[in-house]
N, C-alpha and C positions, 0 to 999 in steps of 0.2 A: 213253581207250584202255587206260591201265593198270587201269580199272578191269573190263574188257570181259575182257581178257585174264587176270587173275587167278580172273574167276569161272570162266573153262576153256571161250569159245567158240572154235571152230574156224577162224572168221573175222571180218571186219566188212565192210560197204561203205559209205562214205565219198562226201560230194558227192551223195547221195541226198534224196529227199521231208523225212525228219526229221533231215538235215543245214541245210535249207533252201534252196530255188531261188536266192533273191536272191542269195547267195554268189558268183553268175554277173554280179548287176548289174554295168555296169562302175564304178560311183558305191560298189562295195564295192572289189571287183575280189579276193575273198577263195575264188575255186578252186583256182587253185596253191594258193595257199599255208596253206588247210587239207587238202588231199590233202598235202603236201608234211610238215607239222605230225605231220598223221596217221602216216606212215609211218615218218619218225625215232623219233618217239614209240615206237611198234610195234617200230620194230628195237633200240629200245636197251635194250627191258625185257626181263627175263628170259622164258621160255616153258618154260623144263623139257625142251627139244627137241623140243617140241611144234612140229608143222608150223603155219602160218596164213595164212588165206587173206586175200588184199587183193582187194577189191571197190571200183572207182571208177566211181561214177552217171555216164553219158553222156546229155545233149539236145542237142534242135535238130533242122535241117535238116541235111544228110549234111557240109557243110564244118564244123558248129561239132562234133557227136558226133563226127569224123576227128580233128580238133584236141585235143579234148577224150582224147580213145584216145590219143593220139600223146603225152599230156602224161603222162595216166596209166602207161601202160607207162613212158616213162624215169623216174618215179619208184617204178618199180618193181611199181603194182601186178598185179594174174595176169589178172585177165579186168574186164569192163566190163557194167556193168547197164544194157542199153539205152532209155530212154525214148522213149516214141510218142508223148508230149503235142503236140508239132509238127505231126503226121500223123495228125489226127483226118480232114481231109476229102479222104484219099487212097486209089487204087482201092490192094489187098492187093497186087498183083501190087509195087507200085511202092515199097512197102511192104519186101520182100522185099529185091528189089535195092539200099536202101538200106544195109537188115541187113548182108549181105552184102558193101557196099562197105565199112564200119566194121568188119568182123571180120577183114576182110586185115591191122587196124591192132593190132587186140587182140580174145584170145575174148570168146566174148558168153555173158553172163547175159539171158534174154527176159527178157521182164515185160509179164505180162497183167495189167494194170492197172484196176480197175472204173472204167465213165464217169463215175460222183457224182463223182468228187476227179482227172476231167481224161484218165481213158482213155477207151477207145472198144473197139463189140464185134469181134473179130475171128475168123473163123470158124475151126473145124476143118481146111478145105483151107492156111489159112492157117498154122499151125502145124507141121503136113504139112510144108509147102516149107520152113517157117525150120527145122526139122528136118532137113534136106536141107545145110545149112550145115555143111561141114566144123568150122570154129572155135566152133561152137555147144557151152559145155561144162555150160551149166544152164540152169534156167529158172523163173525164180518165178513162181508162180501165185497172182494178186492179185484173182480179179473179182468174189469175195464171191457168187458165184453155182456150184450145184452144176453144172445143165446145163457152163458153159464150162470148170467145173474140168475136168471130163471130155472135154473137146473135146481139151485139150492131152494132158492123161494118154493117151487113143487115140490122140490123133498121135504122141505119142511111140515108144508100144509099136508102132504100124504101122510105123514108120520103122524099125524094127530095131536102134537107136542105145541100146546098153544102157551107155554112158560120156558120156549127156546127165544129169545130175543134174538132180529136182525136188524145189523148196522150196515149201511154203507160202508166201505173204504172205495168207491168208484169214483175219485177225483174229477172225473171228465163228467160225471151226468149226476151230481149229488142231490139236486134239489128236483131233479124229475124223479131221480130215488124213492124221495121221499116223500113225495106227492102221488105215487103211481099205488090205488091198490089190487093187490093182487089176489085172484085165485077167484072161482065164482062164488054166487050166491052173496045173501045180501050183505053179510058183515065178513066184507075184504080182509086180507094179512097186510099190513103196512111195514115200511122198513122203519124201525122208529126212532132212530139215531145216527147218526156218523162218527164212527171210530177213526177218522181221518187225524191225517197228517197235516193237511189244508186247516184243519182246524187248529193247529199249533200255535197259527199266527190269526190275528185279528178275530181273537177269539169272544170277544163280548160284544162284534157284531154277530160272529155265527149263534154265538147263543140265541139272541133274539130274531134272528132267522130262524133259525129252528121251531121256535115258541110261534113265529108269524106263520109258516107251515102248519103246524098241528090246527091251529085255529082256522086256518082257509080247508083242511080236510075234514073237518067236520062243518063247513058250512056248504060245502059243494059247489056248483057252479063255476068255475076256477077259470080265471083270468087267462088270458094269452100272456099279459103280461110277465107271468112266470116262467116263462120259454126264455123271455128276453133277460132273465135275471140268469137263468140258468145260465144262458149263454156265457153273461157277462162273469161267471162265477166260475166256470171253466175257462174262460180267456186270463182269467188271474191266476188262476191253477197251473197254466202251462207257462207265464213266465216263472212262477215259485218251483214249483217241479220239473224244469226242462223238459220236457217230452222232445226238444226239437234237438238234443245232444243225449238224444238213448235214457233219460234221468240221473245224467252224471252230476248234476248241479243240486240235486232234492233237496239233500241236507244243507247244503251250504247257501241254499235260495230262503230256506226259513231260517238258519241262522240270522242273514243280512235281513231278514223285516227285523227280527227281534233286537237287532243291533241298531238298527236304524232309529227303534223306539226308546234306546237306552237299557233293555232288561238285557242284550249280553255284551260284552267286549269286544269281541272279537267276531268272525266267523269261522274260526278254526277249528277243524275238524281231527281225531284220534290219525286219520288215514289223511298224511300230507298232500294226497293227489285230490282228494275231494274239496272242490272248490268252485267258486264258480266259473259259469263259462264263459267262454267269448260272447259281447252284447246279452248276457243276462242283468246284467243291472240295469243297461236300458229300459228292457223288457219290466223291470221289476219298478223303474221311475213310473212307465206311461200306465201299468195299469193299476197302479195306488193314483194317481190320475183321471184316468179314464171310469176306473169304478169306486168313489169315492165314499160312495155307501158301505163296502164294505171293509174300510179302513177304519180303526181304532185308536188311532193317534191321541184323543184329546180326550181318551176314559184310560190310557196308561198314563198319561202327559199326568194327569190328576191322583195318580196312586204312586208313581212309581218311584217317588223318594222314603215309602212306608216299607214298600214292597223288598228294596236293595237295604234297607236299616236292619 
């Protein structure tokens, strides 16, 4: 958290995918009380008056996400990242009124989640309606696919709802994300953040990438060059997140940056099988390597005996 904070992001969410599900085992029973960790943490470091946003992951079926909302809020965090993994073989309509029931309890973060790693497709009408959710105050866009990007991106703008904020979670195209705007006429819908997991690690370069973005979108004209970063930003994304082992390695690819920089121990995971994979740490040498710009090495190098005190 201290470390998250000092590089200068805007928020975190907490009890999410690269927090870890098991967290929820009761054989851990470790949700409280890293949301709870998280949040002292968060409130007792300095910030510069910097506003920041608390994001607490919600699953399940409508009683454990209810539960789950209800815990978050009294520990104060602002909205709830809602997860569907529960609600893969259920019609949309039912879907909705789930949403819905959990927003009375805390705002909702969607989250269009790709099926490989446990989402499911959900349509354009679909989104439409959860759009339709007063509490609704953002929405990550997770499916690694252009087509459903733009299913949400249209739902939104058809909704009318210009105080629903969209994030990226599309590891593979994030800075086209967020350079691409959407919708006609003359003042476009921008995606204007990344709720990523790629952002966990070499985080106070992403931050000023993101701030080097915003400022190239409002001067226009935009570089080729940007393709070529893109690239390069996706070829690091896929040694960190395996894509070439189904994403068996995700958690345990950002553990080993964060190990490698001294903020963790270890890279062990709740779940002894998740690890990394055969030649992922090759993969994870050549492209702290190859893309050298977006490694953070020598702005942790410089904090990180304040940070572990």
């Amino acid at each position: 958290m201290r470390y998250y904070i000092d590089a200068g992001v805007g928020g975190i969410a907490v009890g999410v995918h690269s927090t870890q599900f098991e967290i929820r085992d009761p054989k851990h029973g470790l949700y409280e009380p890293v949301l709870r960790l998280a949040a002292e943490t968060i409130g007792a470091w300095p910030r510069g008056g910097r506003s920041f946003v608390k994001i607490a992951g919600l699953c399940g079926r409508t009683e454990q996400a209810v539960r789950e909302a209800e815990l978050a809020g009294g520990l104060g965090y602002h909205a709830g990242l809602l997860s569907l993994g529960a609600w893969r073989n259920d019609d949309e309509r039912g879907i909705v009124r789930h949403c819905a029931t959990v927003a009375r309890t805390l705002p909702l973060v969607g989250f269009y989640l790709q099926p490989s790693v446990g989402g499911r497709i959900l349509s354009h009408r679909f989104w439409r309606e959860f759009a339709e959710i007063p509490q609704v105050v953002a929405i990550k866009i997770a499916p690694f696919n252009r087509y459903q990007t733009l299913d949400v991106v249209r739902a939104v703008i058809a909704s009318g709802r210009d105080d629903i904020a969209l994030y990226t979670g599309n590891d593979d195209n994030i800075i086209v994300d967020l350079l691409t705007p959407f919708g006609p006429g003359r003042r476009p819908r921008f995606i204007v953040g990344g709720l990523l997991g790629q952002w966990g690690v070499w985080t106070e370069r992403a931050v000023a990438l993101l701030a080097e973005i915003k400022r190239a979108r409002t001067r226009g004209g935009l570089s080729p060059e940007w393709l070529r970063r893109n690239a390069a930003l996706t070829d690091a994304n896929a040694a960190i997140f395996d894509p070439a082992h189904g994403f068996a390695g995700c958690i345990p690819g950002i553990h080993e940056i964060l190990r490698r920089q001294g903020i963790f121990e270890t890279t062990a995971c709740l779940n002894p099988h998740e690890r990394l994979s055969p030649g992922q740490a090759r993969e994870l040498d050549r492209v702290s390597r190859e893309h050298a710009w977006l490694v953070d090495d020598a702005f942790v190098g410089r904090h990180l005996s304040r940070w572990l005190a």
